[in-house]
C-alpha positions, 0 to 999 in steps of 0.5 A: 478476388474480393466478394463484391459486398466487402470490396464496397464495404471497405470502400465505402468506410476504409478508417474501419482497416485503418483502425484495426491493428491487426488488420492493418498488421497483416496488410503491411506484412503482405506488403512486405512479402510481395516486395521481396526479402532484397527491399527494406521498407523503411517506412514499415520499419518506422511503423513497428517502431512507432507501435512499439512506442505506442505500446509502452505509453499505453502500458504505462497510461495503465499503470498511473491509473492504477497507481491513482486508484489505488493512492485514491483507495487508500485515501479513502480508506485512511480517511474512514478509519480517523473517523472511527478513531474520532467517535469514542467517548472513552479510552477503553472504547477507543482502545477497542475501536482501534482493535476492531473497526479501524483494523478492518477497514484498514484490512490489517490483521493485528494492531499493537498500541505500545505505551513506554512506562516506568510502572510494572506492565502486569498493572491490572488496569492495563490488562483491562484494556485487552491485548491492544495495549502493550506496555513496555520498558523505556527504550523498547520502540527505538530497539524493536524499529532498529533491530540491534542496527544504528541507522537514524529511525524513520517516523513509518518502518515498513518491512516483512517480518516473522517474529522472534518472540510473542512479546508484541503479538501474543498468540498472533506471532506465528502468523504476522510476516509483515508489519508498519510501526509508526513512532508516537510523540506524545509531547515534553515529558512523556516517553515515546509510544509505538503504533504496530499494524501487524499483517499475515501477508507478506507483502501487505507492508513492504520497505518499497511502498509509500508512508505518507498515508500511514504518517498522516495516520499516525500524526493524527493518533498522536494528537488524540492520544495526547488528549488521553493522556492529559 
């Protein structure tokens, strides 16, 4: 027998069992029992549908959450990181600031400015400005994205990677599994550039994941550096 009290209790406030999913489990499977294995309750089997139902669009309520915090983190964190980008007064200063702040808050663990030029690359001025700058030949961006493959090159490429070589990433080549590489237009005239986030994380950059934050990125890296430039 039910103790008294309970017996009220539940009398008095039944939408407390009614809100408890494992309570309201347990009943229906004693519902089930007294009936017997020769009685389907349709209406039961209805219940675990709709809960199985409800399960899933509670997962996937959860997932778009986290998606849209996530995209809302990014965002932020892109946003912080023009900002950055914006304060210099210098090219040097930019350079190092690029290095520096914006890598950390982008939370990436190497970046590469790769500026195509016909001059020799062991020029002292380009030394000067730190590992950041990687001057290179004409027709390195376009070979370094493709890979030796002959499909069309994307704006943003994201893949894992382990480099073959040091060429890019000097001393850091042996720890970079994952990179973005944004191609940089830098207008009539002027050979193409290449801006390399480089991380240890293997799965911090993936083919999978959105660009449409890192091309805004770039778009606007673009356009500072073409003030550079001039």
């Amino acid at each position: 027998m039910i103790e008294p009290d309970l017996r009220d209790r539940i009398l008095s406030e039944p939408e407390v069992l009614l809100e408890d999913r494992d309570v309201m489990n347990a009943l229906v499977a004693a519902n089930e029992r007294a009936m017997g294995n020769n009685i389907i309750d349709l209406r039961g089997i209805a219940m675990q549908r709709l809960e199985t139902r409800l399960e899933r669009l509670e997962d996937t309520h959860r997932s778009v959450i986290a998606a849209a915090y996530e995209n809302l983190a990014g965002t932020n964190q892109v946003h912080r990181a023009i900002l950055q980008l914006l304060d210099p007064l210098g090219f040097e200063d930019f350079l190092r600031t690029l290095a520096g702040d914006v890598a950390a808050t982008l939370r990436v663990d190497c970046v590469r400015l790769v500026l195509e030029s016909r001059a020799e690359a062991e020029d002292p001025a380009a030394r000067r400005l730190g590992e950041v700058l990687h001057v290179a030949a004409p027709g390195f961006v376009s070979r370094y994205i493709s890979g030796g493959r002959t499909s069309p090159l994307r704006p943003v490429t994201l893949r894992q990677t382990m480099p073959e070589s040091d060429a890019l990433y000097g001393d850091r080549a042996g720890f970079i599994r994952s990179e973005a590489l944004m191609r940089l237009d830098f207008g009539p005239g002027r050979l193409p550039g290449m801006l390399v986030f480089g991380a240890e994380d293997p799965h911090h950059f993936k083919p999978t994941q959105g660009t449409d934050l890192l091309a805004f990125f770039a778009g606007i890296f673009e356009r500072t550096m073409r003030r550079w430039l001039a």
